[in-house]
Wavefront OBJ file of the C-alpha trace (Angstrom):
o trace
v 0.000 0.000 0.000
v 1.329 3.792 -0.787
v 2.299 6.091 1.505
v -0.363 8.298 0.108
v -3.290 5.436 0.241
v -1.988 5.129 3.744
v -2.766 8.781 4.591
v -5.728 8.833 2.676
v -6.594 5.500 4.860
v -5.480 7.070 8.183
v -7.198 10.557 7.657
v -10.646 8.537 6.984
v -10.299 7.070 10.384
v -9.446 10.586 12.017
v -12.414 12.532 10.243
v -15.029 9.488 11.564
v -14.761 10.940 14.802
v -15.506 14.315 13.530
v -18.058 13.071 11.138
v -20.166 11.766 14.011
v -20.428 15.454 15.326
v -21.370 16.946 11.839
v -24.810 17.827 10.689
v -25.854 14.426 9.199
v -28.932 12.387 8.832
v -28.601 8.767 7.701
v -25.632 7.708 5.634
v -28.120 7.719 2.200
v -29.005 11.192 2.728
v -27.657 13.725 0.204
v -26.811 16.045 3.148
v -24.518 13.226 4.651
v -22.820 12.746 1.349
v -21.879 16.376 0.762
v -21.074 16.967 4.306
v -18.669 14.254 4.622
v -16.707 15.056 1.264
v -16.685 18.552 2.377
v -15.448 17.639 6.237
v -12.630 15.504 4.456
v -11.361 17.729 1.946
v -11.773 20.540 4.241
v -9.628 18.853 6.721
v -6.128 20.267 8.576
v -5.087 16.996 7.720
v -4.733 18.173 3.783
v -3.321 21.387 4.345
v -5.310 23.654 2.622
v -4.726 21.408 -0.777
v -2.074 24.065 -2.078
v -1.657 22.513 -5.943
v 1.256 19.942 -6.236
v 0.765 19.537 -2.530
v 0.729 16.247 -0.654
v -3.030 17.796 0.851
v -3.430 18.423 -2.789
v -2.592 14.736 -4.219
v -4.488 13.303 -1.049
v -7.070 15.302 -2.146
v -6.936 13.936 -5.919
v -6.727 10.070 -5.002
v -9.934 10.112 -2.569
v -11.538 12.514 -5.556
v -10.519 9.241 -7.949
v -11.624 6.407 -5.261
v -15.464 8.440 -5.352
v -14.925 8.294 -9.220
v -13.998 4.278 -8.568
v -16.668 3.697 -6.735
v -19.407 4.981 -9.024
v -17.549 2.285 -11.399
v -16.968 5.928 -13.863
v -14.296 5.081 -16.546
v -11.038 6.884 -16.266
v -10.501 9.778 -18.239
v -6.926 10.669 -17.441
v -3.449 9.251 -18.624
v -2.620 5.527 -19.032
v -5.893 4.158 -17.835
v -6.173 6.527 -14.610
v -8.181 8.765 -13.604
v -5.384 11.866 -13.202
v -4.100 14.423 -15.994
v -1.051 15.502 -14.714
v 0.653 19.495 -15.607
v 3.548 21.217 -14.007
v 3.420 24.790 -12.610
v 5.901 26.886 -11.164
v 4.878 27.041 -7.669
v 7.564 28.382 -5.746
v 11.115 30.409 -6.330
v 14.201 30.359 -4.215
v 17.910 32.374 -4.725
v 20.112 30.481 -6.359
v 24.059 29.461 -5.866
v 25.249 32.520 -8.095
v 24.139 35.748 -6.347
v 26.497 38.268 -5.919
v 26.645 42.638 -5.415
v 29.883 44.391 -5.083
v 29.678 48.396 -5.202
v 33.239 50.421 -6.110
v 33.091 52.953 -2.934
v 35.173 56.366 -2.530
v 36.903 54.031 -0.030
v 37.528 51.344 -2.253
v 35.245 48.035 -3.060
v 32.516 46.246 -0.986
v 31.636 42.961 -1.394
v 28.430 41.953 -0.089
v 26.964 39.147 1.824
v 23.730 36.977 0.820
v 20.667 36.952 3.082
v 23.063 39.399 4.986
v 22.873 42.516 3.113
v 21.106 41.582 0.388
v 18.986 39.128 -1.724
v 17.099 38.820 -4.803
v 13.446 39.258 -4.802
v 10.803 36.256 -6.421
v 10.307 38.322 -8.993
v 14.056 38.994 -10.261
v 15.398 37.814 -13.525
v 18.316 35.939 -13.337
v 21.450 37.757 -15.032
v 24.045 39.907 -13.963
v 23.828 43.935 -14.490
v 26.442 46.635 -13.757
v 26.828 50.922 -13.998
v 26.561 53.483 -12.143
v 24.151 53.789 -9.000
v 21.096 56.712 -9.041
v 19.303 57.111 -5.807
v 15.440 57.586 -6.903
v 13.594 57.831 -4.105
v 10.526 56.032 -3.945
v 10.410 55.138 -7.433
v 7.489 56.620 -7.821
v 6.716 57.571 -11.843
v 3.093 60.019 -11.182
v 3.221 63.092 -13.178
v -0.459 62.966 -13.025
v 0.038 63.195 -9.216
v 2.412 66.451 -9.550
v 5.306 63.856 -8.457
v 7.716 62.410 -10.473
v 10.772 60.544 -8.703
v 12.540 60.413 -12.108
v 11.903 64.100 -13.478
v 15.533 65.559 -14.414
v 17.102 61.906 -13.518
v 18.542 60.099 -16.453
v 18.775 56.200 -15.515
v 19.358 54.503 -19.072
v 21.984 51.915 -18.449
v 22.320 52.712 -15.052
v 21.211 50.619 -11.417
v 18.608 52.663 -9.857
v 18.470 52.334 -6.035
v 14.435 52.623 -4.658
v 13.073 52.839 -1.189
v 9.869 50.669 -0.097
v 6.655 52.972 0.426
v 6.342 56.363 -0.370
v 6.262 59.466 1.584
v 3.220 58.788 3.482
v 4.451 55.336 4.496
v 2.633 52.295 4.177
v -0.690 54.367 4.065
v -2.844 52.080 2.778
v -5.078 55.111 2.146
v -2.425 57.332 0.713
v -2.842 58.600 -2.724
v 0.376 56.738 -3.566
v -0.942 53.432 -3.132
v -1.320 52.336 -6.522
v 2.743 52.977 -7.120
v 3.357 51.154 -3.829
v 4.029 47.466 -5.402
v 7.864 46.964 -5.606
v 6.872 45.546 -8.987
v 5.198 48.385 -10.010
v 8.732 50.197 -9.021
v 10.583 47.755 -11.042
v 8.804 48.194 -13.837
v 8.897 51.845 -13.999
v 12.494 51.501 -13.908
v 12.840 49.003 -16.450
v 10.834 51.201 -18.620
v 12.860 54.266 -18.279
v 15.984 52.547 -19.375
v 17.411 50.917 -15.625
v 19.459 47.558 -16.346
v 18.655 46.351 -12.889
v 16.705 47.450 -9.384
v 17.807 47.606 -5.460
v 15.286 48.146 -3.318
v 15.762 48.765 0.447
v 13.267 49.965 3.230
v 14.185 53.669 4.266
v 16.204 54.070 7.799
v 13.401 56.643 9.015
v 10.868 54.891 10.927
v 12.150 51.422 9.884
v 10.805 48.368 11.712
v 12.997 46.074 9.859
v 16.596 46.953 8.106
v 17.356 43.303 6.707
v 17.334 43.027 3.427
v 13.599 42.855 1.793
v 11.818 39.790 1.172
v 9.118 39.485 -0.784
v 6.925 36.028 -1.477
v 6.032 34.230 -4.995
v 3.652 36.162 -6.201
v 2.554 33.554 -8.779
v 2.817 35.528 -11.614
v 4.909 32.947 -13.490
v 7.077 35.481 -15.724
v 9.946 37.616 -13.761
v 10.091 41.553 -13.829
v 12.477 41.615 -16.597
v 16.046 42.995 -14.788
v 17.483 41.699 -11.955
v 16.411 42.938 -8.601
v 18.092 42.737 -5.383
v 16.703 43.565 -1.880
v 19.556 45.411 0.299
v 20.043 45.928 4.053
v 19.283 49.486 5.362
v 23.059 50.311 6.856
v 24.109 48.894 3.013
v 21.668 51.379 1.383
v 23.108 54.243 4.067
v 26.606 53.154 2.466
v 25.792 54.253 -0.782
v 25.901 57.905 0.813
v 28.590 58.209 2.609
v 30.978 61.440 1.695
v 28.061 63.241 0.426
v 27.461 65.892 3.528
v 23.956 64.615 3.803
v 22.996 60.409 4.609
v 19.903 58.557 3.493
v 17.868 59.725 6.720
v 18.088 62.994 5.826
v 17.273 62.975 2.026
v 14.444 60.243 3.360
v 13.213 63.432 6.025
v 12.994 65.796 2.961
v 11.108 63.599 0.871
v 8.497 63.115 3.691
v 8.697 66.717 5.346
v 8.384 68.234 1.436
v 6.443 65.714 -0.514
v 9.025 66.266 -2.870
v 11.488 64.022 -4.675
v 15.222 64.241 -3.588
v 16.532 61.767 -6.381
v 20.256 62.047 -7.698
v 23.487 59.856 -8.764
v 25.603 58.602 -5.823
v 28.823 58.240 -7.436
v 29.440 55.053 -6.749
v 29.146 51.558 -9.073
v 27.551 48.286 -8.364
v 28.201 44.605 -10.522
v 25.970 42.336 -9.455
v 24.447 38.962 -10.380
v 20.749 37.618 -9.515
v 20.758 34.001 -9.426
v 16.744 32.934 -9.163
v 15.650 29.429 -9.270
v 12.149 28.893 -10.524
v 11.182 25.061 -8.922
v 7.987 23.463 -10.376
v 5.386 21.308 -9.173
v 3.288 19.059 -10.692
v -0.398 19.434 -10.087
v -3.724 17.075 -11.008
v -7.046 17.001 -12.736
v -9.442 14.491 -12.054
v -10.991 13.257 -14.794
v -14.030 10.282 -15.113
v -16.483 9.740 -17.604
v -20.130 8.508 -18.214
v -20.929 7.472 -21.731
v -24.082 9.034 -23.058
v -26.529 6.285 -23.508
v -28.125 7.512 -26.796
v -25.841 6.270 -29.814
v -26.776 9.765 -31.611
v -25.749 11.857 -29.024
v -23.103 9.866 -27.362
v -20.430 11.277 -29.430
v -21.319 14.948 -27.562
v -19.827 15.624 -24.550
v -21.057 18.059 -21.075
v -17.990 18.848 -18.876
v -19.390 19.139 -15.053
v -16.221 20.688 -13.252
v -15.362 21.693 -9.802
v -11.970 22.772 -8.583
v -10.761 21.339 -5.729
v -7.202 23.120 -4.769
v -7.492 25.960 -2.745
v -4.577 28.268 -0.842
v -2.586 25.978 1.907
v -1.407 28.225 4.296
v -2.326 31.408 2.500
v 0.301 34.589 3.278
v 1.768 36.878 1.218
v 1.098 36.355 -2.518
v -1.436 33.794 -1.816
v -4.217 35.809 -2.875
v -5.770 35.439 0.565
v -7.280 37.688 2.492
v -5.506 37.278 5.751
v -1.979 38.046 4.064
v -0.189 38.221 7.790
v -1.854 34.759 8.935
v 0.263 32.174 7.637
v -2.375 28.856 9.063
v -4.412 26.246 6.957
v -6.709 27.924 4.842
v -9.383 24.849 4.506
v -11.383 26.224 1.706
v -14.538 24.403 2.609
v -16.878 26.882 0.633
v -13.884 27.446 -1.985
v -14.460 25.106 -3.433
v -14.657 21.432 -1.215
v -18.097 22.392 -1.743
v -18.051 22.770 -5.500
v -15.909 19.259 -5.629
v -18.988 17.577 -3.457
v -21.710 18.918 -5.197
v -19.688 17.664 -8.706
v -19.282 14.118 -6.934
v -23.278 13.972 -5.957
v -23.785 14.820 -9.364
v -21.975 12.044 -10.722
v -23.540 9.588 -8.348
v -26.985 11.132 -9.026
v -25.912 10.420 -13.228
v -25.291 7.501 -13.332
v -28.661 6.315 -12.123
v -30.246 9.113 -15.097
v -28.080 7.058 -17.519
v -28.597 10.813 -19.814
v -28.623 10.898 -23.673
v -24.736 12.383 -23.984
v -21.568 11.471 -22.772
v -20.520 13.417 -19.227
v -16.998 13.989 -17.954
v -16.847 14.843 -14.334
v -13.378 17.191 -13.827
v -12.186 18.041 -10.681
v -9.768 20.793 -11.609
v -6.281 21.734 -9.731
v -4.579 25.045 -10.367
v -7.282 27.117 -10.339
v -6.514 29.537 -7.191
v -3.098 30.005 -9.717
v -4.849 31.680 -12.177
v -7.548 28.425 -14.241
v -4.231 26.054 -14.715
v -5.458 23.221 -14.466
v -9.006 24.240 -16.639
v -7.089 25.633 -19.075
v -4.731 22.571 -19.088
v -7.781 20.210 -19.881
v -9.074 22.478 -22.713
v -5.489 22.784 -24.417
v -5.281 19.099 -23.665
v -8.624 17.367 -23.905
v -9.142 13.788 -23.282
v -11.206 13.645 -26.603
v -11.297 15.942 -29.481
v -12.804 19.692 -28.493
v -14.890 19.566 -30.660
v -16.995 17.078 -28.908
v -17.556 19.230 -25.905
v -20.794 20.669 -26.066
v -21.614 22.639 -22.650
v -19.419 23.088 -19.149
v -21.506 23.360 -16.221
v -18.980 24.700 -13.354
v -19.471 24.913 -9.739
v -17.905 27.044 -7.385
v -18.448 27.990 -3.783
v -22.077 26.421 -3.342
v -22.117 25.860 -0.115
v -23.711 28.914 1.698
v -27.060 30.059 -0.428
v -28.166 32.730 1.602
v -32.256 32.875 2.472
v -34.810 32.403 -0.885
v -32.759 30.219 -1.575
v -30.430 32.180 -3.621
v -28.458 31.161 -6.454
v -26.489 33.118 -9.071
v -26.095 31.594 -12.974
v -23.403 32.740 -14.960
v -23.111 32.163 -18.304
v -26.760 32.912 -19.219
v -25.941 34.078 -21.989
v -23.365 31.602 -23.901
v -25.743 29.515 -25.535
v -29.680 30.298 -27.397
v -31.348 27.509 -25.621
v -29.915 28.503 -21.730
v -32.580 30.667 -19.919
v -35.851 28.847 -21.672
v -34.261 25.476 -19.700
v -33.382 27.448 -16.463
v -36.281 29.138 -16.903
v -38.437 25.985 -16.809
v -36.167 24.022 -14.639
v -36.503 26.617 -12.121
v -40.635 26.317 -11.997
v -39.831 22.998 -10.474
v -36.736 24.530 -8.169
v -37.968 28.023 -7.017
v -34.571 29.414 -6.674
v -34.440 33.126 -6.387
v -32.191 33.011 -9.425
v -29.854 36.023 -10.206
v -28.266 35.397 -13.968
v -25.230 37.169 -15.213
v -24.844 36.703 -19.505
v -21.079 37.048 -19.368
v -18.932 33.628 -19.902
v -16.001 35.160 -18.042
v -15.276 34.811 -14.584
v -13.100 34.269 -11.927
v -13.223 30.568 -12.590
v -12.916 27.191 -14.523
v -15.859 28.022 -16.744
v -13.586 30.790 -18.433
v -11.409 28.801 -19.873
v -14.464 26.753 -21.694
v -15.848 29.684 -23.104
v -12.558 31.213 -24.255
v -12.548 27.808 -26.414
v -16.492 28.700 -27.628
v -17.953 26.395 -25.480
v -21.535 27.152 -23.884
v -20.992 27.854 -20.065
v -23.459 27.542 -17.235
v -21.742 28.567 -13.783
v -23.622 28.010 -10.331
v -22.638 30.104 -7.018
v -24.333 30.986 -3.891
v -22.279 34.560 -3.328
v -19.255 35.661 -1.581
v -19.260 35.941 2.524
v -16.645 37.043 5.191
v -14.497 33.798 5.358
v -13.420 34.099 1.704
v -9.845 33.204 1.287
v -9.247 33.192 5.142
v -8.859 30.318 7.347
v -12.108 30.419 8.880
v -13.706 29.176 5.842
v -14.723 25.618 7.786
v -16.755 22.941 7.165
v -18.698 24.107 9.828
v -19.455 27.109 8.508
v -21.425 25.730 5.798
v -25.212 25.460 4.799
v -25.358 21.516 4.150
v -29.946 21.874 3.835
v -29.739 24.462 1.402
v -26.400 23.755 -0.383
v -28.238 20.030 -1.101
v -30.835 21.875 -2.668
v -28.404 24.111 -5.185
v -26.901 20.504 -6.150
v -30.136 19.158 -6.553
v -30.848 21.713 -9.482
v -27.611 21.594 -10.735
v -28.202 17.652 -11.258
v -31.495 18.331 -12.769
v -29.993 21.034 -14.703
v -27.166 18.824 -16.265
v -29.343 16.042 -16.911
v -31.593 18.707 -18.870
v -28.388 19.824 -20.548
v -27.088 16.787 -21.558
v -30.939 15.296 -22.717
v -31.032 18.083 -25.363
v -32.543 17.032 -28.670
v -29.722 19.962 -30.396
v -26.519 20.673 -29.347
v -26.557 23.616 -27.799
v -25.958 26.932 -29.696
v -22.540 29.057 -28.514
v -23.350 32.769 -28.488
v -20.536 34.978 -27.628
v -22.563 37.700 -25.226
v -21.848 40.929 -27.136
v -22.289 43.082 -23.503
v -20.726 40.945 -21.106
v -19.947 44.566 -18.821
v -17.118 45.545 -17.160
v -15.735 42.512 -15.815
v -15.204 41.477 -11.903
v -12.184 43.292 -10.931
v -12.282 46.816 -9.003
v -9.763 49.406 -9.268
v -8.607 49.898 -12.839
v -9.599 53.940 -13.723
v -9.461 52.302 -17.738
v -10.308 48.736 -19.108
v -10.021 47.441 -22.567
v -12.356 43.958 -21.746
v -9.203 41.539 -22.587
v -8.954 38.608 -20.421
v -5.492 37.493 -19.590
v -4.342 33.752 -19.444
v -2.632 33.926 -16.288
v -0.934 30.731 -16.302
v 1.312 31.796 -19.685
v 4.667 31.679 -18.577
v 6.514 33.766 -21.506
v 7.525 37.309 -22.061
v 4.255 39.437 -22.622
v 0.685 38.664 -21.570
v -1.361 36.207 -23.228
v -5.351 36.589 -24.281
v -8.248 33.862 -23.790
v -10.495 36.220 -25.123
v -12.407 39.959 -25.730
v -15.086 40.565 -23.579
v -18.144 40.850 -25.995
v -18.485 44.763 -27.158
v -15.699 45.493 -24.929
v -12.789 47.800 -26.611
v -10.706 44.885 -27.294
v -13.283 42.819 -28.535
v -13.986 46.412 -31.030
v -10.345 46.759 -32.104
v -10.155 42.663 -33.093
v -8.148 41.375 -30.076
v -8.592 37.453 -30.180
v -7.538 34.149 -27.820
v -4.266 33.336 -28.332
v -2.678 36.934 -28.874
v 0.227 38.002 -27.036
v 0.211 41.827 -26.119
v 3.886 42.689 -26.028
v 3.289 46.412 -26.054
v 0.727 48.606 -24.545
v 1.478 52.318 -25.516
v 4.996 53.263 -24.378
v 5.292 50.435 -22.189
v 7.085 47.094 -22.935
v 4.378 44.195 -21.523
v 6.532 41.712 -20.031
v 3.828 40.501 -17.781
v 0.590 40.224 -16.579
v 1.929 43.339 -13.579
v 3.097 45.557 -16.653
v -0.209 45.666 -18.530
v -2.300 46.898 -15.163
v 0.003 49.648 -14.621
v -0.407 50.449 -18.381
v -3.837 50.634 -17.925
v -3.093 53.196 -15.126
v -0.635 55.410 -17.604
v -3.589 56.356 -19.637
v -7.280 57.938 -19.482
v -10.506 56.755 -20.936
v -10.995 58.103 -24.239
v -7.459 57.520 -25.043
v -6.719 55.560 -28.601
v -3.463 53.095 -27.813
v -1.638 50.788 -29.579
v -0.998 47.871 -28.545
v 1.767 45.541 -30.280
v 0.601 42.171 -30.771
v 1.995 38.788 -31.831
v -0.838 36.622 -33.564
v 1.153 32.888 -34.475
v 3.912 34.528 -36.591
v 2.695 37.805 -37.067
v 2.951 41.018 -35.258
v 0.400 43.367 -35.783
v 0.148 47.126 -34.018
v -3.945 47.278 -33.343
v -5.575 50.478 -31.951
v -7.526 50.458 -28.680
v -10.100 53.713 -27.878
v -9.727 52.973 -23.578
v -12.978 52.693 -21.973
v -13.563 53.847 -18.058
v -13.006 51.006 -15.649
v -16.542 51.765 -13.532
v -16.656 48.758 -11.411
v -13.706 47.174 -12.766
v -12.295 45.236 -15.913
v -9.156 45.099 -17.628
l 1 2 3 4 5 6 7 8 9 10 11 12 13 14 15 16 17 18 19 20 21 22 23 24 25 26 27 28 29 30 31 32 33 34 35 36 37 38 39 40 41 42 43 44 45 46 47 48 49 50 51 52 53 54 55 56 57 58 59 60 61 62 63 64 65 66 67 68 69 70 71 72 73 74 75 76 77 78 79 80 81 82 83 84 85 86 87 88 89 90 91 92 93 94 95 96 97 98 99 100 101 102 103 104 105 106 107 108 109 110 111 112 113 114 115 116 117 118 119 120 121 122 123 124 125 126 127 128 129 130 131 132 133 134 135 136 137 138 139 140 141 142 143 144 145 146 147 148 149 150 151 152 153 154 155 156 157 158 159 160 161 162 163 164 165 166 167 168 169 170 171 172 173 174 175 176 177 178 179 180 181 182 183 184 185 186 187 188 189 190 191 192 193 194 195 196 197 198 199 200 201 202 203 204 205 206 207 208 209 210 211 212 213 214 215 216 217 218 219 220 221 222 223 224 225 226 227 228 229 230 231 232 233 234 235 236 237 238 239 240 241 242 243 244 245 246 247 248 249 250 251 252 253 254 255 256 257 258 259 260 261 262 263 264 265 266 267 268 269 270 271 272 273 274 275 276 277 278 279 280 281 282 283 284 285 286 287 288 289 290 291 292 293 294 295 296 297 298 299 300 301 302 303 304 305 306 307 308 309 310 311 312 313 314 315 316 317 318 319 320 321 322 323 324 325 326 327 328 329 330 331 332 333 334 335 336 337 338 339 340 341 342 343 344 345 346 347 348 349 350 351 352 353 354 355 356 357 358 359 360 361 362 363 364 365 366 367 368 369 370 371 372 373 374 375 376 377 378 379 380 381 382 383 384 385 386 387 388 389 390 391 392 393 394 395 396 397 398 399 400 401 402 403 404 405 406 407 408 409 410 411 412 413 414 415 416 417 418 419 420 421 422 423 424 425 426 427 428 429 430 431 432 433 434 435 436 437 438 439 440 441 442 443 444 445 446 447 448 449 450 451 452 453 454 455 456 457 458 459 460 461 462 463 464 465 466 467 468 469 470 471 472 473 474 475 476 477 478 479 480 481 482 483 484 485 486 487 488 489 490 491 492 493 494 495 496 497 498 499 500 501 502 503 504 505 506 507 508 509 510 511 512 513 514 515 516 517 518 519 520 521 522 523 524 525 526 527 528 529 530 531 532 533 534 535 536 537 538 539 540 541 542 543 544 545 546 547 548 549 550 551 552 553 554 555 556 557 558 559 560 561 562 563 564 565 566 567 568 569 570 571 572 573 574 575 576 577 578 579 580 581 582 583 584 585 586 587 588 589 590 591 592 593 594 595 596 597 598 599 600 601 602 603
């Protein structure tokens, strides 16, 4: 027997106990079922399920014994039930680093983790010139400040302090240019062949060297940058007549810049090693039991990976709490619903073929979603509809229920419509196809999407999103209708008809004063940003943006990544024609964008 059966055996045992505690009835009931899938997947024991975790492959084998059981054929490689991609999940220096500056006094060689290190989001490559202090590296002419007015940094290493002149102000009007990546990027724009960034000696906390966690983004900032101690940084200025505290005093006391060269010369090398993991779909299948529609195909999907211990970069919400996030809601009870589902089809025996995917990746950005598109266990062609669930456990009084996707396919709100006679959900329906999850990716490929979710609460991302904490009565009756619904889906009499929504709105995301309705592919891991799509009469959709384009230029600004293109967004005003360079297979085309206002969000 494995060592991972053996866990899997030994946490069954454990979560009995807890079981016995939990909101069941008898063992038949659906509330039982979902309740103990969610109690087990929401465990401690699994660690938050962190893709490429051991939580996370726990997670996937007792995900592929409830697949067993139901006696559903594999769907994955070599006869199994798993479809395995790699991700880079983690960084960490590497043996080459290395900073010496040329000092009036003569040369300094630095020490690693001492007084300095590179940050996740370095390239690795060496760099050399002369050293400009630029403050805060703060580029905001709109703002009436401008850290790099009069300072001429082409070639050179640009030094940076952390913050701005209000601090850490989370409400200062300097937020936005806060993001050391942000700072890097600026400074790679300008002309800088590599970044140091150190936190300022006036009202420091901390003067080690800065440290900054994987932020995920898969693609580096595109120069090397190195975090320094604060009595290195105060090194840089010695024989001046004035130190780093006091040109750090002006810039607060003024709200002015007090940027200038230092005369002094750095080499350096950043050595960063990208280390990959290798994640899991789960992937079963029920053959349709009409021979004319058999050969069509209904993806039900759930993802099942969530954050492990959240912290920095995460993308949780309790950044300082490094503990188990158990992501009952998000999404153990997406994966249960998907597993009653399954158990609930194979007694319907419906007309088409249904693949039950239990997704990984999908807190890094729809890996593991996108993965099974690009990759598909049959041809794409055959996939006819998606139905996704996602956070279902907590439908608030009516009950509620939100359907997304309404609008991806002709025949969609006649069969909720009707379904929902039988149901009486208080139904709120959203047209658009994109979303912040695994349904995206299916309509990016134009494939008809129907997403389910009960709404967003205060345990989102945080570690008290338990088990306990969910609504097992009413969360049985949202999987109840989304087993009705599939079966309705997959009984058809006409494939259904893809409609790309031609208003899908602004999009989900808040903060963005511009938008252009493009939806990155954030698991791309080369140079530029990647498209899945245009959102439907969105600019981009307007100026002929398509999946699979690669925006390498956005205005002025080189795109390196998925970090460059937001702060492009925030370079420009709506109204504003851009042109964005673009590399379609082997062409590169320059297309022109008229910039939209962001309202409640979009990109």
């Amino acid at each position: 027997m494995s060592r991972r059966h053996l866990a899997l055996l030994g946490l069954t045992f454990v979560l009995a106990a807890s079981l016995a505690a939990a909101p069941l009835a008898t063992s038949q009931d659906t509330q039982a079922r979902l309740s103990y899938d969610v109690y087990f997947l929401a465990s401690g024991a699994l660690e938050g399920r962190f893709s490429g975790s051991e939580g996370a492959k726990v997670a996937a084998e007792f995900i592929a014994d409830r697949f067993r059981e139901l006696a559903l054929k594999p769907s994955g490689e070599d006869g199994s039930y798993f479809q395995h991609f790699s991700f880079i999940a983690r960084v960490h220096p590497g043996p080459g680093n290395g900073l010496v500056f040329e000092l009036p006094g003569g040369a300094r060689t630095a020490k690693v983790e001492e007084d300095f290190r590179p940050l996740s989001f370095s390239s690795s490559g060496s760099a050399s010139g002369e050293v400009v202090f630029a403050g805060y590296g703060i580029h905001a002419p709109d703002l009436g400040y401008d850290d790099y007015a009069g300072l001429d940094v082409k070639g050179k290493v640009v030094l940076v302090l952390r913050y701005s002149p209000d601090g850490d102000d989370p409400a200062s009007r300097f937020q936005p240019h806060m993001a050391l990546r942000r700072k890097a990027s600026e400074a790679r724009a300008l002309g800088a062949v590599a970044v140091l960034v150190a936190t300022g000696p006036v009202g420091a906390k901390e003067t080690a060297p800065v440290k900054i966690s994987f932020d995920a983004s898969f693609v580096d900032s595109g120069l090397p940058v190195l975090g320094i101690s604060t009595p290195l940084a105060e090194a840089l200025f010695a024989g001046h007549g004035f130190t780093l505290a006091d040109l750090q005093q002006r810039m607060i006391e003024r709200n002015e810049p007090a940027s200038r060269p230092l005369g002094v010369t750095a080499a350096l090398t950043a050595d960063v090693v990208q280390e990959r993991a290798d994640a899991i779909n789960v992937l079963a299948t029920l053959p349709g039991s009409d021979p004319a529609l058999s050969g069509e195909v209904v993806v039900v999907g759930a993802h099942y990976d969530h954050l492990g211990y959240g912290g920095e970069g995460s993308g949780t919400l309790a950044p300082d709490v490094r503990a188990v996030h158990p992501g009952a809601d998000d999404n153990a009870s997406g994966t249960a619903g998907m597993l009653e589902i399954a158990r609930r089809m194979m007694a319907a025996r419906p007309a088409r073929t249904l693949i039950f995917a239990a997704f990984a990746g999908e807190e890094e950005g729809l890996l593991g979603s996108s993965h099974f598109v690009q990759h598909p266990p049959l041809p794409k062609e055959q996939i006819v509809a998606m139905v996704n669930l996602d956070m279902v456990g907590r439908p608030k009084p009516g009950p509620a229920l939100t359907i997304g996707g309404y609008g991806t396919a002709a025949q969609w709100q006649s069969l909720v419509e009707k379904l929902n006679a039988n149901h009486h959900f208080k139904l709120s329906t959203n047209k658009g196809g994109f979303g912040a999850s695994d349904h995206s990716s299916f309509y990016a490929a134009d494939i008809p999407v129907l997403f389910l979710f009960t709404g967003a609460h205060e345990d989102y991302h945080k570690p008290s999103d338990t088990a306990d904490t969910l609504r097992y009565k009413g969360m049985a009756k949202v999987v109840g209708f989304a087993a009705d619904l599939t079966l309705r889906v997959a009984n058809l009499p006409q494939r259904p008809t893809f409609q790309k929504v031609a208003d899908e709105g602004a999009g989900e995301r808040r903060g963005f004063k511009v938008r252009t309705g493009a939806i990155p592919e954030y698991g791309f891991e080369g140079p530029g940003v990647k498209l899945s799509g245009a959102r439907g009469g969105s600019p981009a959709d307007k100026a002929g943006l398509k999946a699979g384009d690669i925006v390498l230029r956005f205005g002025d600004r080189d795109i390196r990544n998925i970090y460059d293109y937001m702060y492009a967004l925030g370079d420009h005003k709506a109204g504003e024609t851009v042109i964005l360079k673009v590399q379609r297979g082997k062409e590169t085309l320059e297309l022109s964008v008229t910039l939209e206002a962001g309202g409640a969000g979009g990109r």
